[in-house]
Backbone as CSV, one residue per row, in Angstrom:
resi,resn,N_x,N_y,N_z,CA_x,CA_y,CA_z,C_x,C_y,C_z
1,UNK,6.757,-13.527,-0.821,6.592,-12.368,-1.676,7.252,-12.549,-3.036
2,UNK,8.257,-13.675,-3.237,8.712,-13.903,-4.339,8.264,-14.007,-5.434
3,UNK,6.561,-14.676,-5.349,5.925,-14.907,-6.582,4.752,-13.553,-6.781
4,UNK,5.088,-12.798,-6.050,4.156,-11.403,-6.247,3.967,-10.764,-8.104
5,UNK,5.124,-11.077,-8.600,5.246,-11.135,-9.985,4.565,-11.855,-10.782
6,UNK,4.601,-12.785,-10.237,3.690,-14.165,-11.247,2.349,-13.682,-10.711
7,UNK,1.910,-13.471,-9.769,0.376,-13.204,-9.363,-0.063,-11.655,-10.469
8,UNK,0.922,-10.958,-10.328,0.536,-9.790,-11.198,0.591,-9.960,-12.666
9,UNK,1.332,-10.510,-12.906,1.660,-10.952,-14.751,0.053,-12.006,-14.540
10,UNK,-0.371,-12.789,-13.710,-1.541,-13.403,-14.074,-2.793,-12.516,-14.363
11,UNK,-2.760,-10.939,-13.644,-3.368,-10.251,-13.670,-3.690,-9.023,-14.722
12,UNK,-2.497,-9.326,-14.745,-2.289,-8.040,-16.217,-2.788,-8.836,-17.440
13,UNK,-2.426,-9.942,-17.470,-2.799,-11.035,-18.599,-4.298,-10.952,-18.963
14,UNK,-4.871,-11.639,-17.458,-6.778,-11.530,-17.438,-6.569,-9.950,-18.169
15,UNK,-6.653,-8.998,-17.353,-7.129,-7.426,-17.593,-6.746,-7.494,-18.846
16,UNK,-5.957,-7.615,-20.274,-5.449,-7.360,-21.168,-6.235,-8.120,-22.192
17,UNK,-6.410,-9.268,-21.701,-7.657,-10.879,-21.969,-8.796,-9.762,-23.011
18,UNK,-9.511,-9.341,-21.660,-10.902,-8.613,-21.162,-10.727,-7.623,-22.594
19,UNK,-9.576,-6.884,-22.060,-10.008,-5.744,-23.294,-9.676,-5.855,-24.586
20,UNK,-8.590,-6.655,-24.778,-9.303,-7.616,-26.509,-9.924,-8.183,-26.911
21,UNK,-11.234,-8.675,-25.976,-12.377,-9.602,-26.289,-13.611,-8.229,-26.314
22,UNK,-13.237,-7.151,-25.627,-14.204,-6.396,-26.059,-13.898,-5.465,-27.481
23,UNK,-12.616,-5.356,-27.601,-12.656,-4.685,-29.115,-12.692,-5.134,-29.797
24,UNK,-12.523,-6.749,-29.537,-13.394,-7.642,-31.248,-14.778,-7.566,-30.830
25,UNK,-15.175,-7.317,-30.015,-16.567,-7.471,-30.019,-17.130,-6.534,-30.622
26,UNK,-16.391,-4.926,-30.429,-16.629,-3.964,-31.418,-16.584,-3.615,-32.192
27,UNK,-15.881,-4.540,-32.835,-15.731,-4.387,-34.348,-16.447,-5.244,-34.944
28,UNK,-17.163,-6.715,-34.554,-17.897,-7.348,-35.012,-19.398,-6.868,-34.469
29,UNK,-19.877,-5.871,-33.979,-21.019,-5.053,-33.557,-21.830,-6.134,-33.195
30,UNK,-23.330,-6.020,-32.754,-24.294,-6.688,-31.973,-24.482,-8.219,-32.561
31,UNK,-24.548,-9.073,-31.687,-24.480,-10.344,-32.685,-26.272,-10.805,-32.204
32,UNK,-26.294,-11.386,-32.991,-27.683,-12.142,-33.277,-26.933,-13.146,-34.236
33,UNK,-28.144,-14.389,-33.649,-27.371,-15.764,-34.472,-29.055,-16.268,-34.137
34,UNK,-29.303,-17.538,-35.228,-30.314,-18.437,-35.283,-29.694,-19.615,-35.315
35,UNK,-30.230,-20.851,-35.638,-30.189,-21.682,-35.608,-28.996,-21.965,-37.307
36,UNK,-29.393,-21.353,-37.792,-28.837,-21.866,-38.898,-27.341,-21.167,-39.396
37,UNK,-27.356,-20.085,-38.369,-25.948,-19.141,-38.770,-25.339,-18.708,-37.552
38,UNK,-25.518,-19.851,-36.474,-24.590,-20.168,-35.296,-23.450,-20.774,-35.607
39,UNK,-23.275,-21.693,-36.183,-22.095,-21.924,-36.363,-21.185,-21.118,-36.987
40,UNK,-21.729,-20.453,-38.358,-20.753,-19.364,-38.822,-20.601,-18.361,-38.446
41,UNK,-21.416,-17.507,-37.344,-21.232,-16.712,-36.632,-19.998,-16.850,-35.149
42,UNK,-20.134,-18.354,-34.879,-18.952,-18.206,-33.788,-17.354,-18.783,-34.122
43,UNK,-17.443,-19.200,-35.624,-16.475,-18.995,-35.942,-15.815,-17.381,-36.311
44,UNK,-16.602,-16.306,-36.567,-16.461,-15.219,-37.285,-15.707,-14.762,-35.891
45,UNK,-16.789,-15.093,-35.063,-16.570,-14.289,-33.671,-15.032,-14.630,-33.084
46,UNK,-14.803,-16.285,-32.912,-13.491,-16.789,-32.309,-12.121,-16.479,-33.145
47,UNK,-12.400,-16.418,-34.692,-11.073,-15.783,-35.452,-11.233,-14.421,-35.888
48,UNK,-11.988,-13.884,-35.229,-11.574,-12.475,-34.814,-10.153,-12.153,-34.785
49,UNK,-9.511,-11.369,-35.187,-7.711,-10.986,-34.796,-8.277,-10.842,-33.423
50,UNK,-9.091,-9.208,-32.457,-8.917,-9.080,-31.128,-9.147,-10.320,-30.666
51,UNK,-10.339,-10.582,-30.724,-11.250,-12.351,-30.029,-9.798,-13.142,-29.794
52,UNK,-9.311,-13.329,-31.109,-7.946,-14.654,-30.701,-7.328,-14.364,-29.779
53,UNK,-6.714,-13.334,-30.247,-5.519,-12.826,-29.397,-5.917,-12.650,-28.129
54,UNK,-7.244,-12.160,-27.766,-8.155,-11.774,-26.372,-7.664,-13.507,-25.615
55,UNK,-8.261,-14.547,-26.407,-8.737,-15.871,-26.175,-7.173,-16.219,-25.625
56,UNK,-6.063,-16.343,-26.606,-4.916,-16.502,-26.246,-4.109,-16.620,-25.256
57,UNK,-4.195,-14.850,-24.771,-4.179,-14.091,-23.971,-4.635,-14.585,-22.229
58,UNK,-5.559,-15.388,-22.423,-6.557,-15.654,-21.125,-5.830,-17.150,-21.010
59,UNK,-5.110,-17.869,-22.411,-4.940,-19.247,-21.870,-3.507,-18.998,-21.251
60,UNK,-2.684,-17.645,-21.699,-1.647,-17.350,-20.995,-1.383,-16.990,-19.581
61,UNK,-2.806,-16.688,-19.580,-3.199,-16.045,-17.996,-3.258,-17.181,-17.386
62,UNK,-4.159,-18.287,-17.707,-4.512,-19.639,-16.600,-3.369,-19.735,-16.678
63,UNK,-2.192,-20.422,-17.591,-0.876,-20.876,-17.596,-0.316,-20.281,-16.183
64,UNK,-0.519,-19.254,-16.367,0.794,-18.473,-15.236,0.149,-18.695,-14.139
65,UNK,-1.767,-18.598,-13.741,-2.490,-18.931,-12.964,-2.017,-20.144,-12.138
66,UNK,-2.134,-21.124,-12.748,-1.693,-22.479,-12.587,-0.277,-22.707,-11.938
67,UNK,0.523,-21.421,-12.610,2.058,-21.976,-11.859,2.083,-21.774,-10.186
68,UNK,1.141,-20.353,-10.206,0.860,-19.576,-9.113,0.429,-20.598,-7.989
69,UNK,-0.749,-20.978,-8.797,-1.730,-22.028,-7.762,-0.558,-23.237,-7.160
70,UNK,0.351,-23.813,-7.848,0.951,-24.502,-7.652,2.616,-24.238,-6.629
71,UNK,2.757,-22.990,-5.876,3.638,-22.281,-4.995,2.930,-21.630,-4.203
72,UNK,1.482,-21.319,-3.724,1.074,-20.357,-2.947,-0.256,-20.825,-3.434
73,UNK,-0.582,-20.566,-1.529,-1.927,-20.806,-1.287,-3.239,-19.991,-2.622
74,UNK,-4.129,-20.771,-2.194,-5.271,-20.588,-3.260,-5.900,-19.164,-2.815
75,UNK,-6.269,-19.372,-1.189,-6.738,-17.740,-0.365,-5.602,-16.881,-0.515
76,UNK,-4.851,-16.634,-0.644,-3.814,-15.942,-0.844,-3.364,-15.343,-2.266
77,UNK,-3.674,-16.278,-3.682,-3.626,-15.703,-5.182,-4.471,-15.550,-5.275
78,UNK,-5.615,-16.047,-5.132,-6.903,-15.775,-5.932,-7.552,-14.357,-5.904
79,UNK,-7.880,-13.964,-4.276,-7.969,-12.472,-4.469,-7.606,-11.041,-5.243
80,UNK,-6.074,-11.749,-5.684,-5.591,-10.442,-6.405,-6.111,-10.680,-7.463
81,UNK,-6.351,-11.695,-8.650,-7.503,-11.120,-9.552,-8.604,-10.327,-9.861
82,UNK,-9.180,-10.033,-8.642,-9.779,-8.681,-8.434,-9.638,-7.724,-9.095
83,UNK,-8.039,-7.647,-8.779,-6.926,-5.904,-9.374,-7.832,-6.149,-10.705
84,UNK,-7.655,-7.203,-11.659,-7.658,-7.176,-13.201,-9.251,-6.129,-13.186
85,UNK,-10.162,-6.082,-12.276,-11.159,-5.644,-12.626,-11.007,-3.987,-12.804
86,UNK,-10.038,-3.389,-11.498,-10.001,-2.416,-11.036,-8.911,-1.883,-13.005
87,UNK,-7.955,-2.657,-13.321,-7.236,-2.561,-14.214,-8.305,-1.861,-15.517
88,UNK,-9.469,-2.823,-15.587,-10.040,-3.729,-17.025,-11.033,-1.874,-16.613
89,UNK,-11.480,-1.277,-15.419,-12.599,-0.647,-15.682,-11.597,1.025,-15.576
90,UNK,-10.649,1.193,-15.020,-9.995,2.067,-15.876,-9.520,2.087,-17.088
91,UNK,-8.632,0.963,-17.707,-8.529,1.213,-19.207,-9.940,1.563,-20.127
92,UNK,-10.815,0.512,-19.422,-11.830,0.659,-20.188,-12.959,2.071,-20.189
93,UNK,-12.369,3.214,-19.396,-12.970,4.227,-19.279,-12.004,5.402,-20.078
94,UNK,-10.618,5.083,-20.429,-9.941,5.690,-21.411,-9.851,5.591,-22.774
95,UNK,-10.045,4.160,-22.864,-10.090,3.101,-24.468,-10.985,3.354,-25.053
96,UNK,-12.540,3.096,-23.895,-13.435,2.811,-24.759,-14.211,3.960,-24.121
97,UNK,-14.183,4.745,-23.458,-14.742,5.520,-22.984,-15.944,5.456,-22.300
98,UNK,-15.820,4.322,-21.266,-17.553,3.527,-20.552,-16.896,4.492,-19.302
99,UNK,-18.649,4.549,-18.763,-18.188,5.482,-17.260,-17.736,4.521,-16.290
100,UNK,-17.332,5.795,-15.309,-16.579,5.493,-14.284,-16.864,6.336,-13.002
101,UNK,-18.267,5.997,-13.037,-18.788,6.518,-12.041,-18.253,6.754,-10.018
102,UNK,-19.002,7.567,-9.508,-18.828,7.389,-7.792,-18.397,5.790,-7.412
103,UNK,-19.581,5.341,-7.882,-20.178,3.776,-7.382,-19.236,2.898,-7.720
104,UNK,-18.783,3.337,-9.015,-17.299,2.131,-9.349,-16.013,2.814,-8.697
105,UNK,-15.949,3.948,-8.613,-14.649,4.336,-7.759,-14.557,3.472,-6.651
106,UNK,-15.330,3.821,-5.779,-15.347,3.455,-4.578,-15.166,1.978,-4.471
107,UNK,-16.350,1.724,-5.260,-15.914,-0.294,-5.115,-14.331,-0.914,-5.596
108,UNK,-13.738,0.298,-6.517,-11.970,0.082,-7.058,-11.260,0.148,-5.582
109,UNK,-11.648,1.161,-4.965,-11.158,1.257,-3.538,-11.030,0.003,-2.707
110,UNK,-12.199,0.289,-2.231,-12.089,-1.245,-1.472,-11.701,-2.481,-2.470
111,UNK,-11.413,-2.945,-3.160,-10.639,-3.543,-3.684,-9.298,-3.684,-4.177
112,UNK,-8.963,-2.156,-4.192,-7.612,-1.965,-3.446,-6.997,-2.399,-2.741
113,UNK,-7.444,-2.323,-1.581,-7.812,-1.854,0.055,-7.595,-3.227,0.672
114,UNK,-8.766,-4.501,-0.081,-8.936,-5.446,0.273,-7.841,-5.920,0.035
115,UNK,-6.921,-6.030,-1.334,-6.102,-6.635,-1.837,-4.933,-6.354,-0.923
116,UNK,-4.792,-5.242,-0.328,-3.510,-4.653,0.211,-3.627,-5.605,1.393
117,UNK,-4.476,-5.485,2.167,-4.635,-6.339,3.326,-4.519,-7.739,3.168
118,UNK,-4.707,-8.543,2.050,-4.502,-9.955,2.003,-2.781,-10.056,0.981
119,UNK,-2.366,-9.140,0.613,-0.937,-9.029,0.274,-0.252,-8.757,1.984
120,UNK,-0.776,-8.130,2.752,-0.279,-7.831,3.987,0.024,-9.161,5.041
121,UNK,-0.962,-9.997,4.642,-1.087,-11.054,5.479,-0.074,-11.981,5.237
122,UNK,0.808,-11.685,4.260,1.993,-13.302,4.081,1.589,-14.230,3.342
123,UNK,2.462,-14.883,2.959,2.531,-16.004,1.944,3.342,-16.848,2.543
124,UNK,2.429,-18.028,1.881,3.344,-19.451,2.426,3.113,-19.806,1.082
125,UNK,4.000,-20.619,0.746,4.515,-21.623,-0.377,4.318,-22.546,0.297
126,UNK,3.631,-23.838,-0.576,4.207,-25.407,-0.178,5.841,-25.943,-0.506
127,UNK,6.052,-25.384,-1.115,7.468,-25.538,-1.362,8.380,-24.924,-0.321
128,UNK,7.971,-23.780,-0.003,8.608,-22.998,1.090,8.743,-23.780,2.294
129,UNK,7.219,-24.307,3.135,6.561,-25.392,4.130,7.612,-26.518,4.162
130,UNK,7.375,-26.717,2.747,8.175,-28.218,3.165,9.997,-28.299,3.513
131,UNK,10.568,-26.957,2.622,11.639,-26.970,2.832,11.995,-26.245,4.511
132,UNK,11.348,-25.780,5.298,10.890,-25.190,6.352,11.336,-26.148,7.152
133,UNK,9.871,-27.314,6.801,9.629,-28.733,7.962,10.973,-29.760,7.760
134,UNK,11.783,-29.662,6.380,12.677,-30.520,6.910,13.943,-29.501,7.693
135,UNK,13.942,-27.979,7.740,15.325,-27.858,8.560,14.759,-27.736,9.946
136,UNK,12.913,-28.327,10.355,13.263,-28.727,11.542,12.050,-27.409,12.150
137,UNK,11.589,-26.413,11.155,10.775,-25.319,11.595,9.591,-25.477,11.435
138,UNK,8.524,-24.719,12.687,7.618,-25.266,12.117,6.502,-24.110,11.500
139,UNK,5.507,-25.079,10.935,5.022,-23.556,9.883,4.386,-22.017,10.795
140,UNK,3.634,-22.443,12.138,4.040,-21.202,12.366,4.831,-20.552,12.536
141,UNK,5.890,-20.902,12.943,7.255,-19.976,12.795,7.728,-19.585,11.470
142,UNK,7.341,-20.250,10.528,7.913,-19.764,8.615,6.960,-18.708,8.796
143,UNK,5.565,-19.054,8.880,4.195,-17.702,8.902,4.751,-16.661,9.619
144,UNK,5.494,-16.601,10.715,5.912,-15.220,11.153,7.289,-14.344,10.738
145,UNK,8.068,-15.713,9.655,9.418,-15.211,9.627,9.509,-14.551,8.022
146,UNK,7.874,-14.702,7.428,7.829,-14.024,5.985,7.536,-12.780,5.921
């Protein structure tokens, strides 16, 4: 449960990502590009202030992603990225004012729901494992003693 922090700071990061890539998007309004004003169009788009900072933002997220991936199982972090959605479609129903219908409640729910249950299930670290296997324990017994 130690790295429950780092899984959430990876999450808040994505969700935070999301909604500065959509308010540069709103401020740079509908894009259309051809052949000949693609290139200056995705520069306009990538040095965006939101866009960067959005872009930034997301390489801060893998960063912390990565530390995550690297102390705790993959089935075990990966799911909670989810949250960022449940995060990204409430802000984004206060911010920007997109609905937030029955249909998305409910699916926030069970994704809740889901998340709670695979936070419920325990964490193993490889780091944890190994320091485990040398005092002699073995991993099912670490799996029941977390």
């Amino acid at each position: 449960m130690k790295y429950i922090p780092f899984i959430l700071f990876t999450v808040l990061t994505n969700a935070a990502a999301q909604l500065m890539l959509k308010q540069g998007m709103m401020t740079l309004g509908p894009i259309s590009m051809t052949a000949e004003t693609a290139m200056v169009r995705l520069f306009q788009i990538v040095f965006n202030p939101w866009v960067f900072a959005g872009l930034a933002t997301f390489v801060i997220s893998m960063a912390s992603h990565l530390y995550v991936l690297s102390k705790v199982e993959l089935s075990f972090a990966y799911p909670f990225l989810s949250l960022a959605y449940v995060l990204v479609a409430v802000f984004a129903y206060f911010v920007f004012r997109e609905d937030l219908n029955a249909w998305r409640i409910a699916g926030i729910a069970l994704i809740c729901a889901g998340t709670v249950l695979i936070a419920q299930s325990g964490i193993s670290s490889s780091a944890d494992e190994k320091s485990a296997d040398a005092a002699g324990v073995s991993t099912a017994e670490f799996g029941s003693k977390s």
